[in-house]
C-alpha positions in Angstrom: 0.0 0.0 0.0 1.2 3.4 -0.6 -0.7 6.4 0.8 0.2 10.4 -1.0 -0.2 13.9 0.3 -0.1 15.7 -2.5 0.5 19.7 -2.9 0.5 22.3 -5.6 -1.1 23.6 -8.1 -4.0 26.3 -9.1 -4.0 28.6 -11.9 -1.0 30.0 -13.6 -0.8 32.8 -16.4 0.6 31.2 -19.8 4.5 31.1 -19.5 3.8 30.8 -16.0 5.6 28.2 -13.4 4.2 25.7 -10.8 5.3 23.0 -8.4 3.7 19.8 -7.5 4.7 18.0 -4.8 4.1 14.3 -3.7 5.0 12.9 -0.2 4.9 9.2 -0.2 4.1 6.8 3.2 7.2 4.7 2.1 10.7 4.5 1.4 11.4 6.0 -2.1 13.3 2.9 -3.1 10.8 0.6 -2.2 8.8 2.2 -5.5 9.5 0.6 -9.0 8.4 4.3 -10.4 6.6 7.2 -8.5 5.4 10.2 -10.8 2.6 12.1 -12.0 0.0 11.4 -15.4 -2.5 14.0 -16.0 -6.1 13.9 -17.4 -7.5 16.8 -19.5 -11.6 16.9 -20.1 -12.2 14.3 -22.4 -8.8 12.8 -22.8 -7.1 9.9 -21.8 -4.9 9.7 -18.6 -1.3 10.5 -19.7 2.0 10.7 -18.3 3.8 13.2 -17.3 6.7 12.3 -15.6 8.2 9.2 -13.3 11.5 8.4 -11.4 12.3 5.4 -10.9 13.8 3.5 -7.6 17.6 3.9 -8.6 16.5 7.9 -9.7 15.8 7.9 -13.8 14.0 9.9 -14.5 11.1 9.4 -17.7 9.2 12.2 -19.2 6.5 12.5 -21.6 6.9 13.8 -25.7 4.5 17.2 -24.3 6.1 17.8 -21.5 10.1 16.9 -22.2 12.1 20.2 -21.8 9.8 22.4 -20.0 9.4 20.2 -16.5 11.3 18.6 -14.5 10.9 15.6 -12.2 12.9 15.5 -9.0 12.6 13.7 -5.1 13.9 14.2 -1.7 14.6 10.5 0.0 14.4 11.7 3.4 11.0 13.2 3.3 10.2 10.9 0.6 8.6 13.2 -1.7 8.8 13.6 -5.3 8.2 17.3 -6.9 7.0 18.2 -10.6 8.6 21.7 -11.6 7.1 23.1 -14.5 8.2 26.3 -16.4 6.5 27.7 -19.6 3.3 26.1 -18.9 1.1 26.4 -22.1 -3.0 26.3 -22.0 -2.6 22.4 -23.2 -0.9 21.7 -19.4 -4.7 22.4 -18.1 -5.5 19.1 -16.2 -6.1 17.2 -12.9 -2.6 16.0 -12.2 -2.3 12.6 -10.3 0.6 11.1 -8.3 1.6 7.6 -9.2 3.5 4.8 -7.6 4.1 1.6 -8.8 5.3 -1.4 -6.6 5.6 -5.0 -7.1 7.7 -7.2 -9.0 6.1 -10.5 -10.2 2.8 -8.0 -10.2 3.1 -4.5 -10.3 0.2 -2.5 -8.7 -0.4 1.0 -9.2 -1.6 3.3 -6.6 -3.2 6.8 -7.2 -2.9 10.1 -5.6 -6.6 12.2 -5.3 -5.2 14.6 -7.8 -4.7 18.3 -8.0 -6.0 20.5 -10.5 -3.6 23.0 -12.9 -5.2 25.4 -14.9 -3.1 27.4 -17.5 -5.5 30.5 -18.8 -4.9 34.1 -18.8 
């Protein structure tokens, strides 16, 4: 089982900047991957960003270059920093951890919304 607190978020200007942060109830390296997918209106739920247990990090094609995935062992907390956000970036951003190895199970953060509108 992992539990999140999740913080961050609200609206942002285009070209603005935001910070998402994610505070697992276990040890970092006891996650296969721990990140954040988004979902837009109408859309399907997509990735964002992970890290995985030995610190790679994994982005995705929208987002590559503009945020940037990062965590703190000790409080065991993963942050999303996002610069130039563009009108597209508007969605409910979840936290994500998987765990397992013969089965991998994901577990879900209650999300936090970002809107990007001027």
């Amino acid at each position: 089982q992992v539990q999140f607190v999740e913080s961050g978020g609200g609206l942002v200007q285009p070209g603005g900047s935001l910070r998402l942060s994610c505070a697992a109830s276990r040890s970092l390296f006891s996650i296969n991957r721990m990140g954040w997918y988004r979902q837009a209106p109408g859309k399907q739920r997509e990735l964002v960003a992970d890290i995985t247990a030995g610190g790679v990090a994994n982005y995705g094609d929208s987002v590559a270059g503009r945020f940037t995935i990062s965590r703190d062992i000790a409080t065991k907390t993963v942050f999303l920093q996002m610069i130039n956000l563009k009108p597209e970036d508007t969605a409910v951003y979840y936290c994500n951890a998987k765990v397992g190895v013969t089965t991998v199970f994901d577990y879900w953060g209650q999300g936090t919304q970002v809107t990007v509108s001027s």
